[in-house]
N, CA, C and O of each residue as an XYZ file, in Angstrom:
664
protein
N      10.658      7.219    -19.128
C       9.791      6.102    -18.771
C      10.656      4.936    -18.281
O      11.581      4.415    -18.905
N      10.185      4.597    -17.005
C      11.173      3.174    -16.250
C      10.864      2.028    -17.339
O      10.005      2.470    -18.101
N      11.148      1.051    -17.605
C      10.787     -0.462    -18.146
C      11.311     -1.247    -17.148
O      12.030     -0.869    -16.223
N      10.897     -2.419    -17.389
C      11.446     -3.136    -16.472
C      13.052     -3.731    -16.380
O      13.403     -4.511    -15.494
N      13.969     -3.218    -17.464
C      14.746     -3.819    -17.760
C      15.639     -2.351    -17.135
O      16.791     -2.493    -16.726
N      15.034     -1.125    -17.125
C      15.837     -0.355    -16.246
C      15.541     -0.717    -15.028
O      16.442     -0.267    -14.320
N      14.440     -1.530    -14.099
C      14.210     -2.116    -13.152
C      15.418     -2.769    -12.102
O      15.911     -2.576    -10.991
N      15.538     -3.847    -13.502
C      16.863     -4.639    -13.203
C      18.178     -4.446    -13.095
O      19.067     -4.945    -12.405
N      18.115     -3.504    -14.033
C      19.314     -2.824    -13.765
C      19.776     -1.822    -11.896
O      20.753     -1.796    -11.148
N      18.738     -1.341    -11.911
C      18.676     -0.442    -10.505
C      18.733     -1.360     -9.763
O      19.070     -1.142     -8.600
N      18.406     -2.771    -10.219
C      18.606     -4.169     -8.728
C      19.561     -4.596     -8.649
O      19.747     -5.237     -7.615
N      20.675     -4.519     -9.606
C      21.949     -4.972     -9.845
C      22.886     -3.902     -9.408
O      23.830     -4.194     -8.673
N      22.721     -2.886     -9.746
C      23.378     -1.906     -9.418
C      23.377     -1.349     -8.022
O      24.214     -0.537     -7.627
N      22.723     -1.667     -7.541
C      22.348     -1.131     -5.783
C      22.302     -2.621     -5.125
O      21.564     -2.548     -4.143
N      22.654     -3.552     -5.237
C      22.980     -4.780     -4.679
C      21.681     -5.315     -3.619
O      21.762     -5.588     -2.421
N      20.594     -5.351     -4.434
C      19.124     -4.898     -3.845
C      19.065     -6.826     -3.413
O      19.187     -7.823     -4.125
N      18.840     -6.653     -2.037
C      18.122     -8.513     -1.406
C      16.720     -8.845     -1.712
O      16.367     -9.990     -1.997
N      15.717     -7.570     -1.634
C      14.423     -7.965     -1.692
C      13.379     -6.822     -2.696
O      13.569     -5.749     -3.269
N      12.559     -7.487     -2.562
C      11.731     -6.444     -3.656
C      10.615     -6.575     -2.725
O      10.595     -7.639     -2.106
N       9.422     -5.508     -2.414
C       8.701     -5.318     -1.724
C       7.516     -5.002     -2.365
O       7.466     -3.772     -2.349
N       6.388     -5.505     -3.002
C       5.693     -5.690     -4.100
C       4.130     -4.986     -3.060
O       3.215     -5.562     -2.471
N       4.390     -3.884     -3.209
C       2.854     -2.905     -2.374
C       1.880     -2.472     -2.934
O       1.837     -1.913     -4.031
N       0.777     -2.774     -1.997
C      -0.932     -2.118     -2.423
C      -1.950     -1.529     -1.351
O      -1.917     -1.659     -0.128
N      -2.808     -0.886     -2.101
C      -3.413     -0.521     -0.632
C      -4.849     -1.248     -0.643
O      -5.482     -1.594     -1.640
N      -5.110     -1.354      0.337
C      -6.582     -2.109      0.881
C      -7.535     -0.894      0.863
O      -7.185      0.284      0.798
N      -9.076     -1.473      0.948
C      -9.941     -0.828      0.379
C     -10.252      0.249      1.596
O     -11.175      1.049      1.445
N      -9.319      0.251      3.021
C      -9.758      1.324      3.748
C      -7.992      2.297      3.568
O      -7.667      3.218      4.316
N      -7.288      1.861      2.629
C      -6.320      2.869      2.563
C      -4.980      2.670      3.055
O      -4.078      3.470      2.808
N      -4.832      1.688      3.704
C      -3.720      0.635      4.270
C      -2.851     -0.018      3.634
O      -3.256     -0.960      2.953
N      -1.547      0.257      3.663
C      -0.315     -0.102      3.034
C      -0.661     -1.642      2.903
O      -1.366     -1.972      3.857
N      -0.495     -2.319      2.351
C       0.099     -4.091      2.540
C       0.881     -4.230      1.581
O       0.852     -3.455      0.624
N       1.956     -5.524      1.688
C       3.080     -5.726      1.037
C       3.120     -7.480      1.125
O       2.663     -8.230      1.988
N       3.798     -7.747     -0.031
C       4.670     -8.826      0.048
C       5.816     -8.562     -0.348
O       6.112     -7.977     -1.390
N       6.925     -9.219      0.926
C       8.355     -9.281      0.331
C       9.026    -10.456     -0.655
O       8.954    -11.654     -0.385
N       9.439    -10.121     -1.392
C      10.064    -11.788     -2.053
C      11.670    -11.213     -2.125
O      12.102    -10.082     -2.345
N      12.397    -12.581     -1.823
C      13.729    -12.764     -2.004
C      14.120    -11.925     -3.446
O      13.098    -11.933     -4.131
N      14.910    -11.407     -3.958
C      15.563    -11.156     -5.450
C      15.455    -11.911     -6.106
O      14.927    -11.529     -7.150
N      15.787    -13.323     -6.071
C      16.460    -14.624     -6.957
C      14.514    -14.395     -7.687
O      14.366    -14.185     -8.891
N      13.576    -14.465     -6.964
C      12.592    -14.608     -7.559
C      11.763    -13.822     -8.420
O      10.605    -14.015     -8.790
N      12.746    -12.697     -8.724
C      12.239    -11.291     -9.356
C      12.954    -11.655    -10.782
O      14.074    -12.165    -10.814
N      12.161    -11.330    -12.018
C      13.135    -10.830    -12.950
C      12.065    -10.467    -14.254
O      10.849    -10.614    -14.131
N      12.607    -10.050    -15.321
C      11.817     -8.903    -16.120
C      10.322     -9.597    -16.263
O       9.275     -8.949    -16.241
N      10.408    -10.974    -16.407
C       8.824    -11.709    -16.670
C       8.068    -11.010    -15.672
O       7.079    -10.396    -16.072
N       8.359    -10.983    -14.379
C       7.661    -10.682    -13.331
C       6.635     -9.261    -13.496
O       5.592     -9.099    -12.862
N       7.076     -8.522    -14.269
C       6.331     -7.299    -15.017
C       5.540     -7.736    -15.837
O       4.554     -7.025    -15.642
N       5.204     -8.668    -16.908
C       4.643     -9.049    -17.637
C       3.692    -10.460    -16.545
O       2.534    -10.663    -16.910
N       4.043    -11.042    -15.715
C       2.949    -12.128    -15.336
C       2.564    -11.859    -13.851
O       1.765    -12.550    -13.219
N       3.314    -10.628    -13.306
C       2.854    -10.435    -11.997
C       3.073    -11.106    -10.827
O       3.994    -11.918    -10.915
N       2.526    -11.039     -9.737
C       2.648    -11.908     -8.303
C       1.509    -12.484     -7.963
O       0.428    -11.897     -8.027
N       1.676    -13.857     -7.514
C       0.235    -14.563     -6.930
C       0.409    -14.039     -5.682
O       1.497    -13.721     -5.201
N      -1.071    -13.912     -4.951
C      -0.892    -13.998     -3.381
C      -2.349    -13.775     -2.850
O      -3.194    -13.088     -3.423
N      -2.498    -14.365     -1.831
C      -3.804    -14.789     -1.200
C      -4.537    -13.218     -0.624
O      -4.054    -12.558      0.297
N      -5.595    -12.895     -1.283
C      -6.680    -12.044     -0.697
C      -7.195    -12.314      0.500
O      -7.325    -11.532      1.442
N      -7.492    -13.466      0.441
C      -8.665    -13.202      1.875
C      -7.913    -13.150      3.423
O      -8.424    -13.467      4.497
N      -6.388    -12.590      3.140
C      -5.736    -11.774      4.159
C      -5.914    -10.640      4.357
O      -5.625     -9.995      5.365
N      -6.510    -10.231      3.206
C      -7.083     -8.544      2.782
C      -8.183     -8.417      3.737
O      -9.012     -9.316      3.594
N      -8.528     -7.329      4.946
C      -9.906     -7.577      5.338
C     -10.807     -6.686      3.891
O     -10.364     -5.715      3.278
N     -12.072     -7.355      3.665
C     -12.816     -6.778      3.080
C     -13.035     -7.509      1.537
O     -14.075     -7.506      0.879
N     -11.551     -8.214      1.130
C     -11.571     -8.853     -0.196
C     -12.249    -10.136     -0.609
O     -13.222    -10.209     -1.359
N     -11.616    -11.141     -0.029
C     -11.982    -12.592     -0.662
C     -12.534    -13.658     -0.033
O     -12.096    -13.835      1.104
N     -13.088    -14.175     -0.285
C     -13.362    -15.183      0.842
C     -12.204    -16.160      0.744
O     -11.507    -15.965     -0.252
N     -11.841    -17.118      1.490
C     -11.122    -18.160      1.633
C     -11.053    -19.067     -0.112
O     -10.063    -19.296     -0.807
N     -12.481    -19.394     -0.358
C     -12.392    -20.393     -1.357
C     -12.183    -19.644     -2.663
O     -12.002    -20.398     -3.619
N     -12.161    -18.229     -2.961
C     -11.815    -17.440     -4.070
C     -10.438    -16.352     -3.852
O     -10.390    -15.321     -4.522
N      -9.527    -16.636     -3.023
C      -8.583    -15.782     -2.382
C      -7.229    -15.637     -3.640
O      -6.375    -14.750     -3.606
N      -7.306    -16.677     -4.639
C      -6.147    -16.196     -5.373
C      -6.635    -15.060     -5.955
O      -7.782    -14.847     -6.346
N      -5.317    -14.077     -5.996
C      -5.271    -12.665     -6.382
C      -3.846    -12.521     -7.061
O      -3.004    -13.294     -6.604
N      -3.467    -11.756     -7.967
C      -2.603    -11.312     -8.552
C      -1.752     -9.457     -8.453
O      -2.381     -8.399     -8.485
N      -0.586     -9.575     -8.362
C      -0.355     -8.386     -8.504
C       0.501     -7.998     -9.233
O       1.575     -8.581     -9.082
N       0.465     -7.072    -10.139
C       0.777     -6.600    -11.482
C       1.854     -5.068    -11.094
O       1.549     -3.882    -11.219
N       3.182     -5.697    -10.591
C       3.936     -4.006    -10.229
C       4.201     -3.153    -11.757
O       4.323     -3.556    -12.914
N       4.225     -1.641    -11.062
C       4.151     -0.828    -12.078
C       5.888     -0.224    -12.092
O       6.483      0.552    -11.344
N       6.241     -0.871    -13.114
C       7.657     -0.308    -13.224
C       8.313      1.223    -12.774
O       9.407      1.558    -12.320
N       7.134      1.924    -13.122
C       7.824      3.661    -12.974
C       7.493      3.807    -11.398
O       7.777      4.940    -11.009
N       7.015      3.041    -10.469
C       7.075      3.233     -9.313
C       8.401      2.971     -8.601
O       8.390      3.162     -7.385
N       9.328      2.641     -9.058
C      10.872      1.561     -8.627
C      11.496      2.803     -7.909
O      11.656      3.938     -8.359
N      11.816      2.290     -6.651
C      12.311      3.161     -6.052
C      12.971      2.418     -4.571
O      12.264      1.733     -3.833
N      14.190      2.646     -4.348
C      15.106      1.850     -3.202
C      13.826      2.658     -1.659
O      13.247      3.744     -1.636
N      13.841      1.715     -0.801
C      13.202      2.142      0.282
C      14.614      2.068      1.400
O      15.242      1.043      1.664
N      14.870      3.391      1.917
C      15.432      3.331      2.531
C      15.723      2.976      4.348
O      16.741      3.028      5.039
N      14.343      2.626      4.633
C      14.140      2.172      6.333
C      14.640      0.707      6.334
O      14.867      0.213      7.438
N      14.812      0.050      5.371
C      15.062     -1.298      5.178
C      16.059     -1.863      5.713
O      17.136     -1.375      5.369
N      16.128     -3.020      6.689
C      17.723     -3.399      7.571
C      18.490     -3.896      5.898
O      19.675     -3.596      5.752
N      17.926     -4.467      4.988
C      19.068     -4.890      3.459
C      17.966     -4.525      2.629
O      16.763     -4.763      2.734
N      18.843     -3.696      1.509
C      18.613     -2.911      0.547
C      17.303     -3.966     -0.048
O      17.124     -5.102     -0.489
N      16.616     -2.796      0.266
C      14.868     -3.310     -0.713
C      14.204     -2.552     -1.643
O      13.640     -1.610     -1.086
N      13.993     -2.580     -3.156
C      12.915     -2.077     -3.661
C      12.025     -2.589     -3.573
O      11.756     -3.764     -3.323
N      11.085     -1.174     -3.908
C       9.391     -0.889     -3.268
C       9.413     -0.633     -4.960
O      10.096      0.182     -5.581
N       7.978     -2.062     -5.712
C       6.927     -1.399     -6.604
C       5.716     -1.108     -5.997
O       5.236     -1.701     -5.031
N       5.326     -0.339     -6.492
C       3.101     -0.710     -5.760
C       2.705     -1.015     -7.279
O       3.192     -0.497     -8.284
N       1.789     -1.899     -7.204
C       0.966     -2.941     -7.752
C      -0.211     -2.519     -7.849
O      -0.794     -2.065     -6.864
N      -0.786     -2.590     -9.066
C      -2.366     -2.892     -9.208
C      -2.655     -4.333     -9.083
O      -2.038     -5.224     -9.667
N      -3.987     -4.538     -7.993
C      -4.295     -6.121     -7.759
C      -5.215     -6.100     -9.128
O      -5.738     -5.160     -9.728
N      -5.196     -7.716     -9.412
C      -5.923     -7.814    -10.201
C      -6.587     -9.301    -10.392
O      -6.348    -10.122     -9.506
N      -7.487     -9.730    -11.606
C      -8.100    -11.220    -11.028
C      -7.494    -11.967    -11.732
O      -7.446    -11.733    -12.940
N      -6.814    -13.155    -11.148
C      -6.098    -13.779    -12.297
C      -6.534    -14.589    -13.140
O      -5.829    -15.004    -14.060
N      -7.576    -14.888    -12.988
C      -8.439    -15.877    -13.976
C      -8.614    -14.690    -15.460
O      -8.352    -15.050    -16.608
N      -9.067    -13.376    -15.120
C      -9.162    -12.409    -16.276
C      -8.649    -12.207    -16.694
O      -8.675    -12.505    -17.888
N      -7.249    -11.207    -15.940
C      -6.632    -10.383    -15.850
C      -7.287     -8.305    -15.743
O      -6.757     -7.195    -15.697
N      -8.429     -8.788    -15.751
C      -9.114     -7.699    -15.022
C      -8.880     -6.928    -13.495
O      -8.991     -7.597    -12.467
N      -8.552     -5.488    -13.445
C      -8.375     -5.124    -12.259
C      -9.626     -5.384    -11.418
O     -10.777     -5.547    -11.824
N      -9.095     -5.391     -9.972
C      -9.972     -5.567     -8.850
C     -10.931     -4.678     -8.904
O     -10.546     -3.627     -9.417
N     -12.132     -4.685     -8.547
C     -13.334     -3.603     -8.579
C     -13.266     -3.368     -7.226
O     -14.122     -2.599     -6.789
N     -11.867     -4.180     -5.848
C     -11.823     -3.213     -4.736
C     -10.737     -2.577     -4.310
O     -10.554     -1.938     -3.274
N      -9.694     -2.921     -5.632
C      -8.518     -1.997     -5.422
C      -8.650     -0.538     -5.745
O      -9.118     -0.014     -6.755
N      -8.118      0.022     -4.631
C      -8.318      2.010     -4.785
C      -7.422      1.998     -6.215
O      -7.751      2.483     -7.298
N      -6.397      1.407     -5.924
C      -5.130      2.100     -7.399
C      -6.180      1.873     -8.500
O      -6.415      2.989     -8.962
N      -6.862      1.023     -9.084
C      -7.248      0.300    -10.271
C      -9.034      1.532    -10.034
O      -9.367      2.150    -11.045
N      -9.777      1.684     -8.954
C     -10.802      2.678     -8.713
C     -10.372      3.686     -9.895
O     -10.855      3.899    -11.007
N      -8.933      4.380     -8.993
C      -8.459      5.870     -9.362
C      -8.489      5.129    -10.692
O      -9.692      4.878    -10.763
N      -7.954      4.630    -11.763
C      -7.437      4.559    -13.148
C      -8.645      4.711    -13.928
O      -8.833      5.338    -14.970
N      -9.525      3.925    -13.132
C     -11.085      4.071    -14.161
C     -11.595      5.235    -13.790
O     -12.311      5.758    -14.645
N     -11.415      6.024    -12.433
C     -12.136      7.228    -12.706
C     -11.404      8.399    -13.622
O     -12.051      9.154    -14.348
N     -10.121      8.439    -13.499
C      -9.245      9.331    -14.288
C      -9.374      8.789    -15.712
O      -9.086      9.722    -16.462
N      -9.695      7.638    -16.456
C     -10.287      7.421    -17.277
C     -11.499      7.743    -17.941
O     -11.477      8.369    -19.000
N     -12.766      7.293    -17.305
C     -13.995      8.510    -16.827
C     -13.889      9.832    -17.178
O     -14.672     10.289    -18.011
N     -13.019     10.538    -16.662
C     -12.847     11.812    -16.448
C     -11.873     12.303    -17.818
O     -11.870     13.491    -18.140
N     -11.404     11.721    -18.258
C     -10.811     12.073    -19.460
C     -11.715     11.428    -20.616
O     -11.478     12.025    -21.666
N     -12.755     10.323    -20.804
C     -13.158     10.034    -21.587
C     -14.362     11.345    -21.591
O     -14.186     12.224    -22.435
N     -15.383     11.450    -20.799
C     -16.194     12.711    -20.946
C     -15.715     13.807    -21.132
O     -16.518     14.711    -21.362
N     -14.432     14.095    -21.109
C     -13.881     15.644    -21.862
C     -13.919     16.650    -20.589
O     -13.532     17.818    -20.579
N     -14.400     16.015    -19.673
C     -13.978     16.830    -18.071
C     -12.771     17.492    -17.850
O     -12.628     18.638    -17.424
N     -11.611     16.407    -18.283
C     -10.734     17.245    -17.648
C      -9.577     16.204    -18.686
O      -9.877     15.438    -19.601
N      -8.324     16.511    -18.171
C      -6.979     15.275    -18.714
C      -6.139     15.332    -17.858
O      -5.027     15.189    -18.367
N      -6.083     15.538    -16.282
C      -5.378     15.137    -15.049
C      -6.364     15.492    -14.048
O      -7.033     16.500    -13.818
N      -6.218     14.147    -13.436
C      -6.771     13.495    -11.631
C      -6.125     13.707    -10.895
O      -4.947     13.702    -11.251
N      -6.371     13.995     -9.581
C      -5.068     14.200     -8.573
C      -5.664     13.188     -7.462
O      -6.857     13.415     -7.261
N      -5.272     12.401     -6.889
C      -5.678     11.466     -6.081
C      -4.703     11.655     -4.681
O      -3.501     11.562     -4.932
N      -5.018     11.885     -3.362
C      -4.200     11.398     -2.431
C      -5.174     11.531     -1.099
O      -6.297     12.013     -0.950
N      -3.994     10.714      0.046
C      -4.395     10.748      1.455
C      -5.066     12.411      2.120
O      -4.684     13.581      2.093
N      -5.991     11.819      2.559
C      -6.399     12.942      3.349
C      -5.669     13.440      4.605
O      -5.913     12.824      5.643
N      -4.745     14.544      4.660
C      -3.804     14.443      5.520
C      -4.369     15.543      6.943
O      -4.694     16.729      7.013
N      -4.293     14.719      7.666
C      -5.035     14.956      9.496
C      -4.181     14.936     10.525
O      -3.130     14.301     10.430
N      -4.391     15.381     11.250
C      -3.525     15.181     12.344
C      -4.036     16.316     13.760
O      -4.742     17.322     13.693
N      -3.662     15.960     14.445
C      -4.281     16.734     15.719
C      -2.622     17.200     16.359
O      -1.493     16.963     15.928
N      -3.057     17.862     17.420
C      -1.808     18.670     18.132
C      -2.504     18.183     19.253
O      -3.668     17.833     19.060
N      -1.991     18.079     20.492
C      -2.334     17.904     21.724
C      -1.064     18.424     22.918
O       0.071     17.959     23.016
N      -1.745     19.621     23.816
C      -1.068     20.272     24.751
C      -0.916     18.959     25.946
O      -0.835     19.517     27.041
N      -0.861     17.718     26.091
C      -0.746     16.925     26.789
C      -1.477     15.661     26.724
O      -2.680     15.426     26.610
N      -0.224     14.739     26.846
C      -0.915     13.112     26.646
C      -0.181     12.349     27.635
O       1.017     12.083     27.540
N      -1.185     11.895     28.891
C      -0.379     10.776     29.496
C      -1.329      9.079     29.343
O      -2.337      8.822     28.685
N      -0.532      8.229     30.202
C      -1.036      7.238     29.543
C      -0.748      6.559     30.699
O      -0.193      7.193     31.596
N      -1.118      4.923     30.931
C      -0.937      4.416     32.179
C      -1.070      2.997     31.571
O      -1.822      2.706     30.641
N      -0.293      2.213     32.183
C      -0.053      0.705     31.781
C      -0.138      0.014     33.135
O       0.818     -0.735     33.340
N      -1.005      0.074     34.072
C      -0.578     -0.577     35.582
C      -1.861     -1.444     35.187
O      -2.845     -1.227     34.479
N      -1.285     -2.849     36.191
C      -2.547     -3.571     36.178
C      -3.782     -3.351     36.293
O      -3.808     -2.146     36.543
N      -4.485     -3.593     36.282
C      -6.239     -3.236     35.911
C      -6.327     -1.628     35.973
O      -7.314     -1.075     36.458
N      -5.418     -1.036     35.540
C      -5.936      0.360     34.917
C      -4.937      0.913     34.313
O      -3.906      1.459     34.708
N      -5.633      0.578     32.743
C      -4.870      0.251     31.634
C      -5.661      1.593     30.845
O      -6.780      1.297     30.424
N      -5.336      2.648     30.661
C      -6.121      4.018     30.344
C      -5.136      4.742     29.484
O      -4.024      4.297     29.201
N      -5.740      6.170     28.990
C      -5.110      7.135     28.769
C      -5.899      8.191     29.087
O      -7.020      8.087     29.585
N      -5.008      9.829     28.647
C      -5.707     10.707     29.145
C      -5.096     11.986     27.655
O      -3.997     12.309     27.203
N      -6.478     12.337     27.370
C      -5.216     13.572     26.305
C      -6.451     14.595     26.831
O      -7.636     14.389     27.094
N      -5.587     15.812     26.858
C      -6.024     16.833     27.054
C      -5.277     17.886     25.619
O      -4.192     17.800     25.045
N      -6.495     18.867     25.434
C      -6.506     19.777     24.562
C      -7.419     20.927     24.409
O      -8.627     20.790     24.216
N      -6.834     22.029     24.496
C      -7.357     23.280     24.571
C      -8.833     22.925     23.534
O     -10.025     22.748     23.787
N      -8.007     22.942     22.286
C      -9.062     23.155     21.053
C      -9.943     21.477     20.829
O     -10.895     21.573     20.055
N      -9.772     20.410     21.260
C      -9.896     18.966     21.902
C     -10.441     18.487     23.067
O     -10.226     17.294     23.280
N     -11.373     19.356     24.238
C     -10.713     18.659     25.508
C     -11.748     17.216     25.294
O     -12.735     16.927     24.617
N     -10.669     16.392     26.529
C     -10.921     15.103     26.412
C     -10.168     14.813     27.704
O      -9.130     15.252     28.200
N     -11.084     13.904     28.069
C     -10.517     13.343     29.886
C     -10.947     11.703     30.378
O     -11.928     11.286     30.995
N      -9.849     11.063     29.856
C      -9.766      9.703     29.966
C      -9.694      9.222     31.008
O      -9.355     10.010     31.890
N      -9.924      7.948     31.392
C      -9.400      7.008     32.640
C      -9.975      7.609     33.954
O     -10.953      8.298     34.241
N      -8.830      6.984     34.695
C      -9.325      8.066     36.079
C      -7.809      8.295     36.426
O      -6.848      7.786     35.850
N      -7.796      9.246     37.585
C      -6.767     10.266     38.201
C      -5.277      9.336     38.526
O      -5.588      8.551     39.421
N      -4.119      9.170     38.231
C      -2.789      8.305     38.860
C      -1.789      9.310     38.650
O      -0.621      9.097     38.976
C-alpha cells in the first residue's frame, strides 16, 4: 500500500518539478492541474486541492465553482511524456464545504457502485474501464486550401465520401 509519505519519498528521489493532480469529466475526459513541487507535501493527501469547476463543461456554475480534489496515493506514478520529471495522482473531486464526493465525478460514480455491488452480496470486484474503439481506414485525405477546407475517408467496411474532388 503507497502512503503518502512513500509519495514523497518517490518525489525526492526522482528529482520530480511538478505533480499533475488528474480527473475525469463527466463525458470521460482527462483534465489536470499542474502545481509546482514546493506546493505539494504529505498534508496535501489529507486536505486535497482547491480548483474551479465551472471550467468543467457540465459541472458548476460560476457562483458555486469551488471544487476540491482529494489525490489517491496508490495512483503515484512518474509520467513519462513530460519535458521535467512529473508525477501523475488522479483524484476523486469532491465538495468542499462537505467533503462529500461529487455526484458528477465518474471515479467517486464507480466507488458507490462497486460499493452497491458489494453491499447487496452481488459480487466483491467491479471492473470499470474505457470503451476501447477505433476504426481502420484504407484511405484518408484531407485538404486545407482556402475556402475548401474538407476531408475525405474512404473505407471498404466504412464507405464515406467527403468534400468535393482536389
Amino acid at each position: 500500500m503507497t502512503t503518502p509519505k512513500n509519495v514523497m519519498k518517490m518525489i525526492k528521489d526522482n528529482d520530480v518539478k511538478y505533480v499533475d493532480f488528474r480527473f475525469t469529466d463527466p463525458r470521460g475526459k482527462w483534465q489536470h492541474v499542474t502545481c509546482d513541487i514546493t506546493t505539494v507535501d504529505e498534508d496535501t493527501f489529507a486536505e486535497g486541492i482547491m480548483f474551479d469547476g465551472s471550467s468543467i463543461a457540465g459541472w458548476k456554475a460560476i457562483h458555486e465553482s469551488d471544487m476540491q480534489l482529494m489525490p489517491d496515493p496508490e495512483s503515484a506514478c512518474i509520467d513519462p511524456f513530460f519535458a521535467e520529471t512529473t508525477l501523475v495522482l488522479v483524484c476523486d473531486t469532491l465538495e468542499p464545504l462537505t467533503g462529500e464526493p461529487y455526484n458528477r465525478d465518474p471515479r467517486s460514480i464507480c466507488k458507490k457502485a462497486a460499493g452497491l455491488v458489494k453491499s447487496m452480496g452481488i459480487g466483491d470486484t467491479v471492473f470499470f474501464g474505457p470503451e476501447a474503439e477505433f476504426f481502420i481506414f484504407d484511405d484518408v485525405k484531407f485538404s486545407a486550401t482556402p475556402y475548401n477546407v474538407g476531408y475525405r475517408v474512404d473505407s471498404v467496411e466504412f464507405p464515406t465520401n467527403c468534400d468535393t474532388e482536389y
